[in-house]
PATI-551428 format. One record per atom (N, C-alpha, C): residue number from 1; chain; x, y, z. Coordinates in steps of 0.05 Angstrom, whole numbers, m for minus. Layout:
// PATI-551428
NUM,A,X,Y,Z;
...
END
This chain:
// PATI-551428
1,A,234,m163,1210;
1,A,249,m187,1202;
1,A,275,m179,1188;
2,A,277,m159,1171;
2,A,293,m147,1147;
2,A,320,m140,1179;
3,A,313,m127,1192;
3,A,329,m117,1211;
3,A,347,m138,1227;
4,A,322,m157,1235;
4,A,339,m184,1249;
4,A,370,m196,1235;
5,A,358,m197,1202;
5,A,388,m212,1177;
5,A,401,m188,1181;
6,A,402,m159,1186;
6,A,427,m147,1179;
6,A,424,m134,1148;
7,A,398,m133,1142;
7,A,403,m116,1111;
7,A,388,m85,1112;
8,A,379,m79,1130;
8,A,366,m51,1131;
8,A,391,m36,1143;
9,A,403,m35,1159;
9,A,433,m19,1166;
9,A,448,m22,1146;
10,A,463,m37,1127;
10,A,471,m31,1111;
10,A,465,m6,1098;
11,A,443,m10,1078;
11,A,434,6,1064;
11,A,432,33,1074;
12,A,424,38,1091;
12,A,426,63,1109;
12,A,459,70,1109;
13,A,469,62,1115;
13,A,499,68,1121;
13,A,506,78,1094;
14,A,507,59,1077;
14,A,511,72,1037;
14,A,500,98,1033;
15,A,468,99,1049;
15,A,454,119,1039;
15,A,475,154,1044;
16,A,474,154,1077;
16,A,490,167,1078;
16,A,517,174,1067;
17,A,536,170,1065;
17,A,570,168,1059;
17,A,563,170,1026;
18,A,539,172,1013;
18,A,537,176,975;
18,A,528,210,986;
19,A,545,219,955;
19,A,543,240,947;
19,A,524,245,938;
20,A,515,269,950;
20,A,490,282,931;
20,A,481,285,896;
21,A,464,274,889;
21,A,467,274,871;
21,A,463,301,852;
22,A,479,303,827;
22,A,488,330,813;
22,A,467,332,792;
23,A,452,362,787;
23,A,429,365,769;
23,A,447,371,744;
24,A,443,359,724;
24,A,467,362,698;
24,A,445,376,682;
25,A,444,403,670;
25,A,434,422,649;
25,A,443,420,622;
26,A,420,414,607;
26,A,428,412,582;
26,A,430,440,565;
27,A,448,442,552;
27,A,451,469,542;
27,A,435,462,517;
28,A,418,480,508;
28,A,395,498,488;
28,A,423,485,464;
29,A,405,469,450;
29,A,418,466,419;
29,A,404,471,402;
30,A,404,497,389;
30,A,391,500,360;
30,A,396,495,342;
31,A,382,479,325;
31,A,391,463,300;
31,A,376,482,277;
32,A,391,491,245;
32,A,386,500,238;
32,A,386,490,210;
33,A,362,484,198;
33,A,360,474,172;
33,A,346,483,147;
34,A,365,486,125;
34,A,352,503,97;
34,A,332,488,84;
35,A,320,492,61;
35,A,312,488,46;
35,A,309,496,20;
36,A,319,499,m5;
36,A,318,521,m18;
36,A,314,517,m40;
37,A,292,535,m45;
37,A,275,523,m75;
37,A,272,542,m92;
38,A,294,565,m98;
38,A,297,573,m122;
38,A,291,573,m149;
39,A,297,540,m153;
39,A,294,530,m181;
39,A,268,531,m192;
40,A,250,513,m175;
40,A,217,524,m179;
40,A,201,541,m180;
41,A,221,560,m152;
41,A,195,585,m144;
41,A,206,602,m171;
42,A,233,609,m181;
42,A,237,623,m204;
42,A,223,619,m231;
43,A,218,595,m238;
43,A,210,582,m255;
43,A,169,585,m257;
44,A,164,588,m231;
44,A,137,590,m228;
44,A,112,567,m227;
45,A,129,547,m221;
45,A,120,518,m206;
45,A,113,509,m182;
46,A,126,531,m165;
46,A,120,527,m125;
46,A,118,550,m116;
47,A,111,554,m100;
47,A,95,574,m83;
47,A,109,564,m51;
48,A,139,588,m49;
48,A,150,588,m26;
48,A,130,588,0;
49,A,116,604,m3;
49,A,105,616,20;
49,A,81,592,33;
50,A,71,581,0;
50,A,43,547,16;
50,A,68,530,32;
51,A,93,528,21;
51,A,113,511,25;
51,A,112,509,60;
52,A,121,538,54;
52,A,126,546,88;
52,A,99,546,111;
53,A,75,549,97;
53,A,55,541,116;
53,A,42,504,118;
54,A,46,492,97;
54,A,51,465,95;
54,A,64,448,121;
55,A,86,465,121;
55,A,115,454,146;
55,A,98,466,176;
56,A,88,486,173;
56,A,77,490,201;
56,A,58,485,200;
57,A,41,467,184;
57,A,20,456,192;
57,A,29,422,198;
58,A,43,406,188;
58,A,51,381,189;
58,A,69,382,201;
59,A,91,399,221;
59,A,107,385,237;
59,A,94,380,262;
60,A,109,346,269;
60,A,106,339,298;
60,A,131,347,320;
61,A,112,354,334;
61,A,128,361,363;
61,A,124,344,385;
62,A,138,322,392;
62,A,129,305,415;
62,A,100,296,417;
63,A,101,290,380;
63,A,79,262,370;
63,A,52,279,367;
64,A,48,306,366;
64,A,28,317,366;
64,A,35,337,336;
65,A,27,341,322;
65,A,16,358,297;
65,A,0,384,312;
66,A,16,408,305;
66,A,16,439,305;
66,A,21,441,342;
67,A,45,424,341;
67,A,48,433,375;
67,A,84,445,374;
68,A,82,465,349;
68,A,113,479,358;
68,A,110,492,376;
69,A,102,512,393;
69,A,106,525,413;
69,A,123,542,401;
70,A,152,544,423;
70,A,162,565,413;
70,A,188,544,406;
71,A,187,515,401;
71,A,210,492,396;
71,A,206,498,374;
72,A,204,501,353;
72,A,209,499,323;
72,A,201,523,317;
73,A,215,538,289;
73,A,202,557,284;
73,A,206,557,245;
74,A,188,566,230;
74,A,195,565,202;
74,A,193,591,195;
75,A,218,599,182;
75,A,214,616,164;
75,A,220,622,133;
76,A,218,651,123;
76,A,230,651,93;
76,A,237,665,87;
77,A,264,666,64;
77,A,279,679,54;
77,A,275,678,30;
78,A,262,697,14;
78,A,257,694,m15;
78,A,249,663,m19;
79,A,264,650,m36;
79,A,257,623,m31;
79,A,261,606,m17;
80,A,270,610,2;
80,A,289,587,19;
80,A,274,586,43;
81,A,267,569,55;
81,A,250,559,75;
81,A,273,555,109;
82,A,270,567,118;
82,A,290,560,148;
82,A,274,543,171;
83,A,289,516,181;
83,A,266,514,202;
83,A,297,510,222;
84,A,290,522,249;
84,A,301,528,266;
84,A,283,505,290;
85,A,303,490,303;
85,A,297,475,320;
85,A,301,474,342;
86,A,296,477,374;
86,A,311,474,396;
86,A,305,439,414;
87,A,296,434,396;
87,A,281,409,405;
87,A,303,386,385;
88,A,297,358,396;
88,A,310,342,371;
88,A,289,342,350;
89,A,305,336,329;
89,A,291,340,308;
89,A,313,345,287;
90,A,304,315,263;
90,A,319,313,240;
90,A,312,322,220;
91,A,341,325,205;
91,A,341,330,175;
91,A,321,308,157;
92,A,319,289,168;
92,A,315,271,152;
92,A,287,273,148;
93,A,267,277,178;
93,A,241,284,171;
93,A,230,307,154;
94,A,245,326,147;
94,A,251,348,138;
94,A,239,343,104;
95,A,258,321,99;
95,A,259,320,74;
95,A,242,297,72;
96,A,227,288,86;
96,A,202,267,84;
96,A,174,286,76;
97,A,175,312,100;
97,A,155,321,97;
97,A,154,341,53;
98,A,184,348,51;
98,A,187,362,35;
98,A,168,346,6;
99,A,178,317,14;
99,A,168,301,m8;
99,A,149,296,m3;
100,A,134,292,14;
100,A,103,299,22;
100,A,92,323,5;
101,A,107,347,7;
101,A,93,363,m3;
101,A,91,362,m34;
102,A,112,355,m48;
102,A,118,358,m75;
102,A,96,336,m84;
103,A,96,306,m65;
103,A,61,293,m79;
103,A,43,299,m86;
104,A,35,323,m58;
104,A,9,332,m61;
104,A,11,357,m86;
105,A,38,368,m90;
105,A,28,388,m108;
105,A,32,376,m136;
106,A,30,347,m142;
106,A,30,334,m155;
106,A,59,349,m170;
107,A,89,354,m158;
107,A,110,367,m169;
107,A,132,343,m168;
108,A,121,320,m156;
108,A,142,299,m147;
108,A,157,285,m170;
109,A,145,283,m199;
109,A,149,274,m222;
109,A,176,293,m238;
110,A,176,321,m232;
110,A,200,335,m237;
110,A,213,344,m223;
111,A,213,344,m190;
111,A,228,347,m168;
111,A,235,326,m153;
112,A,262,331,m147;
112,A,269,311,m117;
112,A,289,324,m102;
113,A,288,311,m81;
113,A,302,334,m54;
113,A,330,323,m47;
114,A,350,343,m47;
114,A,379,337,m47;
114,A,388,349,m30;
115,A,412,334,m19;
115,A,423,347,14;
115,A,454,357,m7;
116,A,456,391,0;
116,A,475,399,m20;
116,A,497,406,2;
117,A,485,402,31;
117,A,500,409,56;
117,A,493,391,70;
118,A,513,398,93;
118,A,512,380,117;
118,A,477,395,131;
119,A,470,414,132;
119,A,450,427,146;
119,A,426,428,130;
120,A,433,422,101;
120,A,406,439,76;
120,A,405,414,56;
121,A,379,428,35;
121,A,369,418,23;
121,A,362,429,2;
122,A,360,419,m25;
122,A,354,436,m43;
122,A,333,420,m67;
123,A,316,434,m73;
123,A,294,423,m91;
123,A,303,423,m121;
124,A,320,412,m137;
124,A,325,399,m163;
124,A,304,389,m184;
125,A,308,389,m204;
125,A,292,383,m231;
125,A,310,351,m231;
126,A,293,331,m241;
126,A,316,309,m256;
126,A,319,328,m275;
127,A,345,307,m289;
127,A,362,305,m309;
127,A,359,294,m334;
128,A,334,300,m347;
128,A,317,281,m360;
128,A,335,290,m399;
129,A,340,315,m391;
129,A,348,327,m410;
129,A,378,305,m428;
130,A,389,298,m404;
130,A,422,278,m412;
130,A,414,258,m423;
131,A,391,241,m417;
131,A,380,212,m416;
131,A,363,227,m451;
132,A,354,240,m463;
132,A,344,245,m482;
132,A,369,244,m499;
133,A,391,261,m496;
133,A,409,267,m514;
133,A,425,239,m518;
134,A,434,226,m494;
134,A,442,201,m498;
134,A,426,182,m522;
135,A,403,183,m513;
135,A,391,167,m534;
135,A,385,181,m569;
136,A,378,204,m564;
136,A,384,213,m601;
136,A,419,195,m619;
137,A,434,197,m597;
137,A,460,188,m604;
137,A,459,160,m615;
138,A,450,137,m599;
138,A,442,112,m613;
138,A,431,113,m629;
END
């Protein structure tokens, strides 16, 4: 019936005279993000190294927990935590999980996590010390 109206030749005719279609390759983006906790691990409050197995136990990879493969990778630099990405994957969860961690190490009360870069992060003390001296002054 399709043939009788005249709409099956069309389409055929389009089919042919279109260009093949082009396989477009995405080029490998590795994203590369710090972490760097100096302030504590010097001080003797955190433990770089649980830090760094924490992160490779809780990252998700395409909704699954401990499925980096070879897409994510963590490492460490004295104190500084690197997670290397080829997959998407934000800064932002980064510093979700970071504050995840500081809960559980019940550290969240004197730490909070600061983006001191466009790429990084850095684990800080408040400032509890200014807010004391302010007030001796009144």
């Amino acid at each position: 019936k399709l043939l009788a109206r005249g709409y099956a030749r069309p389409l055929l005719l389009l089919r042919r005279n279109m260009a093949p279609a082009k396989k477009i390759q995405k080029k490998k983006v590795v994203k590369k993000f710090a972490i760097d906790c100096s302030q504590p691990v010097d001080d003797g409050i955190m433990d770089a190294a649980s830090f760094e197995k924490f992160l490779l136990d809780k990252i998700k990879v395409n909704g699954k927990v401990g499925n980096l493969a070879d897409l994510v990778t963590v490492s460490r630099e004295k104190a500084k935590v690197i997670v290397s990405a080829e997959t998407d994957f934000s800064k932002r969860y980064l510093k979700y999980l970071s504050k995840k961690y500081l809960k559980k190490q019940q550290l969240r009360d004197w730490l909070h996590v600061i983006a001191n870069k466009k790429d990084s992060y850095e684990l800080r003390y408040y400032n509890i010390h200014d807010n004391e001296a302010d007030e001796d002054e009144d």
